[in-house]
N, C-alpha and C positions, 0 to 999 in steps of 0.2 A: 546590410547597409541600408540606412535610412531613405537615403535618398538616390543614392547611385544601383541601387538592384544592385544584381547576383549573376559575378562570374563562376562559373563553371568551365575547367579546362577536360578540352574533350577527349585527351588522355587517360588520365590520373579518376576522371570524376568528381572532383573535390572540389569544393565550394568557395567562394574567396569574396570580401568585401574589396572595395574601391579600392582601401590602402594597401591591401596583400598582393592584390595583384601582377602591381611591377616588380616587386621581390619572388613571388612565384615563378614567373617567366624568365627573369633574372638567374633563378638557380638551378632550372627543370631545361630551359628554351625550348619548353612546349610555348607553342603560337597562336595555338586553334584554340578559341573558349567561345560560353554559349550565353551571351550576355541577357539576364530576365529582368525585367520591370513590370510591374504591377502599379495601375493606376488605379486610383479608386474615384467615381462620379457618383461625388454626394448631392443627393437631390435636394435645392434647395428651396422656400415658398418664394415665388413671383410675382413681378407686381399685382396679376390679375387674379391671386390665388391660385394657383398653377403649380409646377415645379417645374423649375429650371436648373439644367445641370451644373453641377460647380465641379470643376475638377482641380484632385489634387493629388500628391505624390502619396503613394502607401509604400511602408516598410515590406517587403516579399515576406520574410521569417519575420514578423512580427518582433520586433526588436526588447518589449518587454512584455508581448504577450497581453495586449489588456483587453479589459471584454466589448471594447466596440461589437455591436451585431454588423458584420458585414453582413450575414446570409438576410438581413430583412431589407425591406420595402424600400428604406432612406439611402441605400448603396446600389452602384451598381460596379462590376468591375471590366476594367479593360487591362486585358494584357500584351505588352511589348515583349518580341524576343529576336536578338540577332545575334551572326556570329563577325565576333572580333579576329583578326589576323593580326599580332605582333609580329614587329616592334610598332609596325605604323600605325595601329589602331584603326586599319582597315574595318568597316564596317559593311555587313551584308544581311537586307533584312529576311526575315522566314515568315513565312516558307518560300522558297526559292528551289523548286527543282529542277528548272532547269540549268543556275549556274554551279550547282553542288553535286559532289560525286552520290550516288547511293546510298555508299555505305554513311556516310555523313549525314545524309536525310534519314535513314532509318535511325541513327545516335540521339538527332535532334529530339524527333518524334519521341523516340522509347524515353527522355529524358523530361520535356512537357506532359507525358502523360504520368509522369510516376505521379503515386501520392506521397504528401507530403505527411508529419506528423498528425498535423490539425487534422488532418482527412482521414485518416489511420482512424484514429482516435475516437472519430462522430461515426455511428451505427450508420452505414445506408439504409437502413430501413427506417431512421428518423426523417427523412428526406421524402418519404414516398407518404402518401396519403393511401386511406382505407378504402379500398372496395366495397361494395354492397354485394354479398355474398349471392350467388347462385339462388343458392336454398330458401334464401327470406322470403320469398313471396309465395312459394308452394307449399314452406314449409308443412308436414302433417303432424298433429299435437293428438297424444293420445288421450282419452275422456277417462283416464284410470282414478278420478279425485284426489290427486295428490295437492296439496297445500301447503307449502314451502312459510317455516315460520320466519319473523324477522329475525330470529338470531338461535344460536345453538347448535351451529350448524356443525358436521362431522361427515365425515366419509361413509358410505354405507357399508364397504368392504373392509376397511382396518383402520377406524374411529379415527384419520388426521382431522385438527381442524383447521391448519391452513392450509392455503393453495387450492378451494374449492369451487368445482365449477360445476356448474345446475343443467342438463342433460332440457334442452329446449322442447326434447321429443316427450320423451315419458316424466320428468321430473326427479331423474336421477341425481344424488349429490357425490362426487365423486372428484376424489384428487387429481391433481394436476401433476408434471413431473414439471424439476426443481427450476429449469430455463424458463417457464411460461413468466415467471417474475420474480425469482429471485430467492424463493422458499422452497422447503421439501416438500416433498410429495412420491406415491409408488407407481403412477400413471394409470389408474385404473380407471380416469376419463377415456383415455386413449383404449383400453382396451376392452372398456364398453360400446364406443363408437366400431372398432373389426367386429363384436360380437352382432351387434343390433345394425348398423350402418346407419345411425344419428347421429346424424354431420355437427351440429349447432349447437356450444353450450357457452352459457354467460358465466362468468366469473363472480363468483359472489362476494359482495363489497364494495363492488365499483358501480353498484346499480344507482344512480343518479335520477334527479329529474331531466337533466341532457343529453343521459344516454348509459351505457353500460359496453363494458370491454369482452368481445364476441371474440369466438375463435371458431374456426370451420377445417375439422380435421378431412375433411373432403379436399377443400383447398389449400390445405396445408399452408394456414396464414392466419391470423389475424383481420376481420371482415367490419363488415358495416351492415348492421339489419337495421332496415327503415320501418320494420314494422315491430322494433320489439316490445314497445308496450304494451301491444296486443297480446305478444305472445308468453310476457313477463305474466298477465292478468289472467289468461289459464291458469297460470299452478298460485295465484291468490295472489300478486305484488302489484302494488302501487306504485310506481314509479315516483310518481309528485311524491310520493311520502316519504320517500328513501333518500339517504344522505351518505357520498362516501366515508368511509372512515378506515382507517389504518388495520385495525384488527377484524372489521366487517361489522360490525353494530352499528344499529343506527344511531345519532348524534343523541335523541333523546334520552337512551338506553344508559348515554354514561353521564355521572354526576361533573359540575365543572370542576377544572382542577383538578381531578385525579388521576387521569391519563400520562402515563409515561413521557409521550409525545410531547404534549401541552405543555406539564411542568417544565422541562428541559429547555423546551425552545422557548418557554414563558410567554405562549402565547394566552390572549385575554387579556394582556398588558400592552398598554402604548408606550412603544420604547423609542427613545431617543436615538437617531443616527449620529454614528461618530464619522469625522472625517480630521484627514490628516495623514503626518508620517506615524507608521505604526497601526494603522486602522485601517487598513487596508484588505478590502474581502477579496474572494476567489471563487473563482467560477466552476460548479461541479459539471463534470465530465462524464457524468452517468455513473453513480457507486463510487466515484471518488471524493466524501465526503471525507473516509477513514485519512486523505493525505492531507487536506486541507487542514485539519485540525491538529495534526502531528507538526506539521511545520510553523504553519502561527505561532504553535507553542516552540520549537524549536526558536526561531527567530525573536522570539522574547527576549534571550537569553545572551548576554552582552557578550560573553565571550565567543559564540556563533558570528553574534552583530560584527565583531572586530576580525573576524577572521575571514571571513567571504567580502560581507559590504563595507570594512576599512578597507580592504586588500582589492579592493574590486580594480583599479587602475591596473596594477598590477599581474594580477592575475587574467585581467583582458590583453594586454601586451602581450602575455608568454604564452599564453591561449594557442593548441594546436593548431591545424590548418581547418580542420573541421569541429568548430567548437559544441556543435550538436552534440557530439560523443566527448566535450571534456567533463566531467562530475564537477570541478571546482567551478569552471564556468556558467555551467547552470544554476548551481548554489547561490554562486554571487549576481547573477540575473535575476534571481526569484526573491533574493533575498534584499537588492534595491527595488523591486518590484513594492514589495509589500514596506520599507521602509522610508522610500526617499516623498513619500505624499502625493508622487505625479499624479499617482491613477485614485487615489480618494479625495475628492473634491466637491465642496456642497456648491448644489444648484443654483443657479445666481437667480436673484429675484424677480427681476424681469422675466427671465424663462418660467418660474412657476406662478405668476397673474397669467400669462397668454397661456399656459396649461389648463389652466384652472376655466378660463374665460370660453377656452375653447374645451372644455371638459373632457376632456384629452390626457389625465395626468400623467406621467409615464416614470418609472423610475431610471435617477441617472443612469447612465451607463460606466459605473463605477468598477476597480478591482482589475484583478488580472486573470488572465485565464493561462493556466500552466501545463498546457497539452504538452511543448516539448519538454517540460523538465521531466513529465511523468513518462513519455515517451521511452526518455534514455533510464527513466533511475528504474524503469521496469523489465528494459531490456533483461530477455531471457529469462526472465522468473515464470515461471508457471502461471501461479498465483494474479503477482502484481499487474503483469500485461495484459490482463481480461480484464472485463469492464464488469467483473463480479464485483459484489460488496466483499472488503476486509477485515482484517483481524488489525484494530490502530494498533496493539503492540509488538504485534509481530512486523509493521514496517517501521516503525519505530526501531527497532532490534537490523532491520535491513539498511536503515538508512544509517545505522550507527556502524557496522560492518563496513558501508561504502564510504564514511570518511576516515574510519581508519585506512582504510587501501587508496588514497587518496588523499597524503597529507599536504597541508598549506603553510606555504614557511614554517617556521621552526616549531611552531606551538599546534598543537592537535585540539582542538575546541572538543572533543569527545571525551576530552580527562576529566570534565567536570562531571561526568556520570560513573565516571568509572569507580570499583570500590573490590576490597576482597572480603569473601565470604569464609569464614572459619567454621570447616565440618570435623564434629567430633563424633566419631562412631565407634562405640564399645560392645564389646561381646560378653553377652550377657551371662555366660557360661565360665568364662576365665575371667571375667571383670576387668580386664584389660583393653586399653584405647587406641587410637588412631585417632591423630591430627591432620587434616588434609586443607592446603586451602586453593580456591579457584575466583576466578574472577564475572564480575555479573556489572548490570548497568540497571537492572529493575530491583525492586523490594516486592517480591508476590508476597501478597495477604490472604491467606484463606481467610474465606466467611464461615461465620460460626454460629451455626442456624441454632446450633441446638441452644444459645443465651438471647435467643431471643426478646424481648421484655413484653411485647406484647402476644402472648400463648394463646392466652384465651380467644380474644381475639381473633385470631387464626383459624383457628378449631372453630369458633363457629361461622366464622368467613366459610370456611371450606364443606361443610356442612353444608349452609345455604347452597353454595354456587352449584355443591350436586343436585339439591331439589330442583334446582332451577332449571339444570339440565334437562332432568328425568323430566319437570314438566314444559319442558320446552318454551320458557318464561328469559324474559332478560333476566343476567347475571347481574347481582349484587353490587354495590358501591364496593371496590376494590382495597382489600387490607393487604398493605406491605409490611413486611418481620419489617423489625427495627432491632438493630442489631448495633451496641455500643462496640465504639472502638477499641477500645481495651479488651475488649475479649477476641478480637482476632490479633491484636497484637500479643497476646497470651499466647493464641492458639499456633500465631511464626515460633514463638520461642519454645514451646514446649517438645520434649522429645516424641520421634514417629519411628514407629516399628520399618525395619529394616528388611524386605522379605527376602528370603534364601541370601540369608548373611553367607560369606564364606568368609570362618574365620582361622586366621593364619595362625591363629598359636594352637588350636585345637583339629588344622589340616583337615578339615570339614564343615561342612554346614553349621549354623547354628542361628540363634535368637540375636538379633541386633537392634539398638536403636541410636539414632541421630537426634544431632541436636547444631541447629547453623547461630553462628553468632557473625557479626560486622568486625574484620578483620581491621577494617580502615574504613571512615564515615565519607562519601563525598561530597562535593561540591554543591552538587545541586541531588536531590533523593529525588528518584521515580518510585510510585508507588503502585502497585498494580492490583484492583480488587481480582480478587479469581471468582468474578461471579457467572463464568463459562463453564461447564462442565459437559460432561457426555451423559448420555439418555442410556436404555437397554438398549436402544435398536441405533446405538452409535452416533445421530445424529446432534449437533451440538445446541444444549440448552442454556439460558440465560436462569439465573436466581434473582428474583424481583425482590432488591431488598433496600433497605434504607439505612446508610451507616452515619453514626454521627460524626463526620471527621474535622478533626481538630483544625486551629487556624495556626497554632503552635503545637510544635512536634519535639518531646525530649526522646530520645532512643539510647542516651549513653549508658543506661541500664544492659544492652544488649551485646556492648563490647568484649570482643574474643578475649579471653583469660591466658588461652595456650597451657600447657601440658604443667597440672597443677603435683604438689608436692603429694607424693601417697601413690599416684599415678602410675602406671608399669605401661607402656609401650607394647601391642601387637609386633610382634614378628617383621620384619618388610621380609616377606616371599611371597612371590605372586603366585597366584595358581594355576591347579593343571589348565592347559588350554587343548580341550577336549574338543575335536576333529573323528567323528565316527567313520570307521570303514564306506560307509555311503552317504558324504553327507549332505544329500537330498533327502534323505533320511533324519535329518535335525530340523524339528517344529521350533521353532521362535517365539519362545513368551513372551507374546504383547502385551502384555501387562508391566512387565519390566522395560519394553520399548517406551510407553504410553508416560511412564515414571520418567526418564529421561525427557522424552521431548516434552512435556512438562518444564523441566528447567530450562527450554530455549533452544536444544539442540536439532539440526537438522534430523527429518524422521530416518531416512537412507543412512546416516550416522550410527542414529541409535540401536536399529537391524544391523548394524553390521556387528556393531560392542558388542549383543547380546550373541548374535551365532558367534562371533570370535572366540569368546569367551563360556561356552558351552552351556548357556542359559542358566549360568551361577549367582544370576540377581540384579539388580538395579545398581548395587553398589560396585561391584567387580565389573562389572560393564562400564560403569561410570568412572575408574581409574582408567582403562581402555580409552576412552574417549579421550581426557586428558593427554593420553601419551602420545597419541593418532592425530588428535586435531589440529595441528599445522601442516598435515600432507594435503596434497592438492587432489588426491582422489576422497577427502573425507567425503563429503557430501554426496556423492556419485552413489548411483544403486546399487543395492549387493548383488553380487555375481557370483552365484555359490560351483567352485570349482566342478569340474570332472573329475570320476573315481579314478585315481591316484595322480593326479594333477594337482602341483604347491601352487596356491596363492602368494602372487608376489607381493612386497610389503609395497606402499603407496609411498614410503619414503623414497625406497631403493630404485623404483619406477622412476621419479622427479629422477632420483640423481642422476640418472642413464641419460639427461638431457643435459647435458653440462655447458658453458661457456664455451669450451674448448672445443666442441664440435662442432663439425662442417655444416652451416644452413644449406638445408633444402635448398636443392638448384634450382626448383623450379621457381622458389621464392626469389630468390637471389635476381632469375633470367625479370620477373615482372619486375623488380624497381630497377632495376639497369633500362628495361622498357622506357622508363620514366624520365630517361635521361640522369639515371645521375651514374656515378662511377662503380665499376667492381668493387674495390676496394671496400667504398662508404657502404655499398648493399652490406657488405659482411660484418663491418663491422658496426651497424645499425640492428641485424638480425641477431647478432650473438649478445650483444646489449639488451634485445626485450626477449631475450629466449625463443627467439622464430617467428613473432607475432606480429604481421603483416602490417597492423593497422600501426602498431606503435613502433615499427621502424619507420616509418614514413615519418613521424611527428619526431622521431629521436632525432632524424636527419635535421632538419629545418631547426630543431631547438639546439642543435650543434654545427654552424657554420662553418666553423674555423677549421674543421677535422675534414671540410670538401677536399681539398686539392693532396688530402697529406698522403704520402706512399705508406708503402706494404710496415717498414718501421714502425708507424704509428697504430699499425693494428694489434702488434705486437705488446704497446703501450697501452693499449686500450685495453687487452686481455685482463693485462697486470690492473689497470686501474679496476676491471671491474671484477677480480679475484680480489684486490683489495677492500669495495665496498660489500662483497660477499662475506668477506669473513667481520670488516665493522656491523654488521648488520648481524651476524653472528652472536658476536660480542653485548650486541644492544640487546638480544633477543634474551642470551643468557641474563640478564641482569631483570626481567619482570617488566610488567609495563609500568606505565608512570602514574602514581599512585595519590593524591591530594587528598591529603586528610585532614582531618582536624575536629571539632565539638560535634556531636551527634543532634546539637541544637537546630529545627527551622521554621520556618515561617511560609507558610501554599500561599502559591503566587500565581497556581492556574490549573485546570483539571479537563478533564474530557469526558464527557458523558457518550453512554451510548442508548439508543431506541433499539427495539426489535426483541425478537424472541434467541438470536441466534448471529453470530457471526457473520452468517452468508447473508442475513438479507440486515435491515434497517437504517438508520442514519447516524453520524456522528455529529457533535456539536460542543469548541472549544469555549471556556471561558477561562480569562488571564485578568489579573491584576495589574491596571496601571493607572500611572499616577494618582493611588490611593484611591481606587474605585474601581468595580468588575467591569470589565466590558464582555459582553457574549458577541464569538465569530460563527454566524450560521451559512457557511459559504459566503456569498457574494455579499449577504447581512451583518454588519457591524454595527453594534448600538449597545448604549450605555446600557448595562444588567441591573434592574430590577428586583429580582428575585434570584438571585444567584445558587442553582441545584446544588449546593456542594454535597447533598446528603446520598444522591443519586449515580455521581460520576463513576468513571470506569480505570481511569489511570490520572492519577495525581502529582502533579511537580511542587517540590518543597525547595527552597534556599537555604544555604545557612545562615545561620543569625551569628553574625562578629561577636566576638568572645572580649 
């Protein structure tokens, strides 16, 4: 709540704006709540040139999140907190210990000191400032003539050349492990520092004229040397001379323009800010650039627009008790964020002469910052909840999952991606076929190095860049493949060998190949370059290539034919599913796993298809999958039985939780806690299948069923037997399918920086109203040079027929 803070009842826990409050109390006759306000004292200039406090009301939960700096200089904050007593609205301020029981002061307490999202979210260790290390001023340098060149740099132990840090003592070059920032490495800093006990190594790349990024495995931290350029100028470096840069070269070293980085973000060009609805930036979070750019471009996309931000009234009305945890409510928060123009607004003029005059220029404080949406939409994921860099398609793929399980009225804004994929796989031995089809929301493109058009080129690119190495010289002006698009769209449709086919009309192994065509075209096409790959030693590489991709897209060429005249049909029997007398005793071909999740599937999934299915291939795994994938243990890790103990099916497990059975008592005993009826507990808990948090919200979104007797539970059973088996019925029938011309037209694409997944930056650009605009987090301005040749995942429309 904007203005009125944040009730919290000191019950339940749960959070309540100004307007919820008398209807909570109303339904609960909990009485006791812990009322928070948060002031905020903006410092303002004074007559005398001074600052003088201005205060004024701040939202607690930041109501759309925007990127005001409160943690700087121009805020200060004051916070109120007391507790209310209904019906009277008895107020008592805190801390009060002496008119409050204990147990009530220790609730207060434990509940002002939680963190909130924001807090979660921001590293404590961005908060603290650097030390000046122990060792800096005794440090001892050894006189071995070692001479550190400006560039070339490589591990001495197993030739990495990112993540490298320079041994202060002897002049050691030596990897770092993958936390120091964000890239691999095998830590052989670290365990040069146990071998020798040389506390001090710099980072190489960050060495600056202002400074360079010290680490002191003594102090296990991150430090401050006041004497490093002394100590840089033993092993040969200039500090003044040095410049950081992204891949560690110095700024001379590389030609303009042809840096990865540069191109993308189109820096060397002065670009126009955009302001308005629609242009609206976002504030990174540390490594969440991969979300900023997935949702820009989601929220492009009218049918989203209509769905979350028409629906927003709406959908704030019905809004749980705790809307932190609803998906739809954050959608439509983030998505009038970035659309309704409040938070991008150009600087008014007067403010930029007294900027100027007072040479002071500062950039607005423009955008929103989406700590809680990312909060809830990461909850529990492994991956998403860390403040590592991402994989854009793979949240992309997450956040498409979570508006499926979370529909908005009647229309699912997700059907515009959706499409089915037609696989034809023939056995190369019977010449007979199989028709399968499955459902996708991407178009992966493999790149197709080997049509490259510039060969020569390459070859002696690669060529030089060795000499360069071997003489320890900067590397060469950078040549990227150029790779037409028609030869990876060749390379989707042409048939791939199938490994350890099992085929059913020959009840054995055999030679298989595939071949996927577009079952149905949709709505909007995501295109995805696959220029990710894995290395030998597993770790994931980027392919530095350059595609020329089209601004108009025909694909109707690609259209499923289905089971043509001549054609004979494989067999349908499935095969043996082979379980060894120990099978801890069954190796798992990851290879066949590696194949799967390749096409999107949880990795835990793909392990499990292949043991199931007795390591019979990518393909027999992969009908496995299909038949498993709406059990609620798909995704969960394999659990390979004890000798002679049955794995029970993941279906047959769900069903053993039925409607019909008795909630947990102990569940039952807490919301009867809460003040409301036996009854309603039971028949809230058999409605979300036992799950604490969504019986609370079932309740309160069903009033009319408070007062009703044991009859009505009865009713309820049947009602939700009923939408069990409608949901049945919807399930059998496929999902919902929008097709039409294979025709479209790129409307906005996502480039990414970096060598790898885990570390670099992402960067949206969209087409509007007839011209690019590039979104570089909180950066919105008209594009210039628009990368399209560069990007990583591609959104097309379709063109009306």
């Amino acid at each position: 709540d904007s203005e009125g803070g944040l009730y919290v009842c000191m019950n339940t826990f749960l959070g309540f704006g100004r307007e919820h409050i008398e209807r909570h109390y109303r339904k609960t006759g909990q009485c006791v709540y812990l009322h928070l306000k948060r002031h905020v004292i903006e410092k303002v200039p004074g007559a005398s040139g001074g600052a003088l406090p201005k205060r004024r009301n701040a939202k607690l939960f930041l109501d759309l999140e925007t990127n005001s700096d409160l943690n700087s200089d121009d805020f200060e904050y004051e916070d109120e907190a007391k507790l209310v007593i209904f019906p009277d609205h008895y107020e008592i301020s805190l801390p009060n210990i002496e008119e409050l029981p204990a147990l009530v002061t220790i609730a207060c307490d434990a509940l002002l000191s939680a963190k909130s999202p924001y807090r979660k979210q921001d590293p404590d260790s961005w908060e603290e400032e650097l030390q000046a290390s122990k060792h800096a001023k005794t440090l001892v340098q050894l006189d071995n003539g070692v001479r550190i060149p400006p560039s070339g740099w490589k591990c001495s132990k197993c030739d990495l050349r990112e993540n490298l840090w320079l041994n202060l003592t002897d002049g050691s070059v030596l990897c770092g492990k993958w936390f120091f920032d964000g890239s691999g490495g095998n830590g052989h800093a670290m365990e040069h520092y146990k071998e020798t006990g040389y506390p001090l190594a710099v980072k190489l790349g960050t060495i600056t004229p202002d400074g360079a990024d010290v680490y002191s495995f003594d102090e296990e931290e991150p430090v401050l040397d006041p004497h490093i350029a002394k100590h840089l100028a033993h092993f040969g470096i200039d500090m003044l001379q040095m410049q950081v840069t992204e891949n560690g070269l110095r700024d001379n070293d590389i030609k303009p323009r042809v840096s990865e980085w540069e191109v993308i973000q189109e820096a060397g060009v002065k670009l126009k800010p955009m302001y308005g609805p629609g242009y609206t930036g976002m504030k990174n979070l540390g490594n969440s650039c991969y979300l900023n750019a997935v949702m820009q471009a989601i929220f492009s996309i009218p049918e989203f627009q209509r769905a979350y931000v028409g629906n927003l009234p709406r959908i704030f009305d019905y809004s749980p008790l705790d809307p932190t945890q609803d998906f739809n409510t954050q959608m439509a928060k983030l998505g009038h964020g970035l659309l309704s123009g409040q938070y991008s607004k150009p600087p008014v003029k007067s403010e930029l002469i007294e900027q100027v005059m007072k040479e002071e220029h500062k950039p607005q404080h423009n955008g929103i910052t989406p700590r809680m949406f990312k909060a809830f939409i990461s909850k529990g994921h492994p991956e998403f909840s860390s403040n590592r860099q991402q994989d854009a398609q793979e949240f992309f793929l997450h956040l498409i999952n979570l508006v499926e399980r979370n529909p908005v009225g009647s229309e699912n804004p997700s059907d515009v991606f959706r499409f089915l994929v037609e696989e034809r796989t023939q056995c190369c031995q019977s010449r007979k076929v199989r028709y399968t089809e499955r459902v996708d929301y991407i178009m992966q493109l493999p790149v197709a190095m080997e049509a490259a058009t510039n060969k020569d080129e390459l070859i002696a690119y690669e060529l030089k860049r060795r000499e360069a190495e071997a003489a320890r010289r900067p590397p060469p002006e950078l040549v990227r493949a150029k790779i037409p698009f028609s030869a990876c769209l060749q390379a989707f449709s042409e048939p791939s060998n199938v490994e350890d086919f099992w085929s059913s009309a020959l009840q054995a192994k055999s030679a298989g190949v595939k071949t996927s065509r577009f079952a149905s075209f949709p709505e909007y096409l995501v295109v995805q370059i696959k220029k990710f790959t894995f290395g030998l030693d597993w770790i994931p590489k980027k392919l530095d290539v350059s595609i020329d991709m089209p601004d108009f897209l025909d694909i109707n060429h690609l259209r499923a034919r289905g089971l043509q005249p001549g054609e004979e049909e494989l067999p349908d029997i499935a095969p043996p599913i082979i379980i060894p007398d120990d099978p801890k005793a069954l190796d798992i071909d990851e290879s066949s796993v590696m194949q799967l999740a390749e096409m999107g599937f949880p990795l835990e999934a793909c392990r499990k298809a292949v043991y199931y299915t007795g390591n019979l291939g990518a393909e027999v795994a992969f009908n496995w999958i299909i038949a498993h994938m709406e059990e609620p243990d798909f995704a969960e890790p394999l659990v390979i039985p004890a000798f002679g103990e049955v794995a029970s099916s993941g279906a047959a497990a769900f069903g053993a939780v039925g409607l019909d059975n008795q909630p947990p008592e102990e569940m039952v005993a807490i919301i009867i806690s809460m003040g409301f009826q036996r009854n309603l507990a039971i028949q809230a808990l058999k409605a979300t299948n036992n799950n604490l948090e969504r019986a609370l919200e079932w309740i309160f979104s069903h009033p009319e069923l408070e007062e009703e007797s044991e009859p009505a539970l009865d009713l309820m059973n049947m009602v939700n037997n009923a939408n069990a088996n409608i949901l049945a019925e919807t399930g059998s029938e496929g999902p919902r399918i929008k097709d039409g011309s294979g025709r479209y037209e790129l409307f906005g694409f996502i480039s990414h920086m970096g060598t790898s997944t885990m570390s670099g930056h992402y960067v949206c650009h969209l087409k509007k109203e007839g011209r690019w605009v590039i979104y570089n987090d909180l950066r919105v301005c008209a594009s210039e040079r628009p990368p399209k040749d560069l990007g990583y995942i591609y959104f097309y429309h379709r063109i009306p027929s």
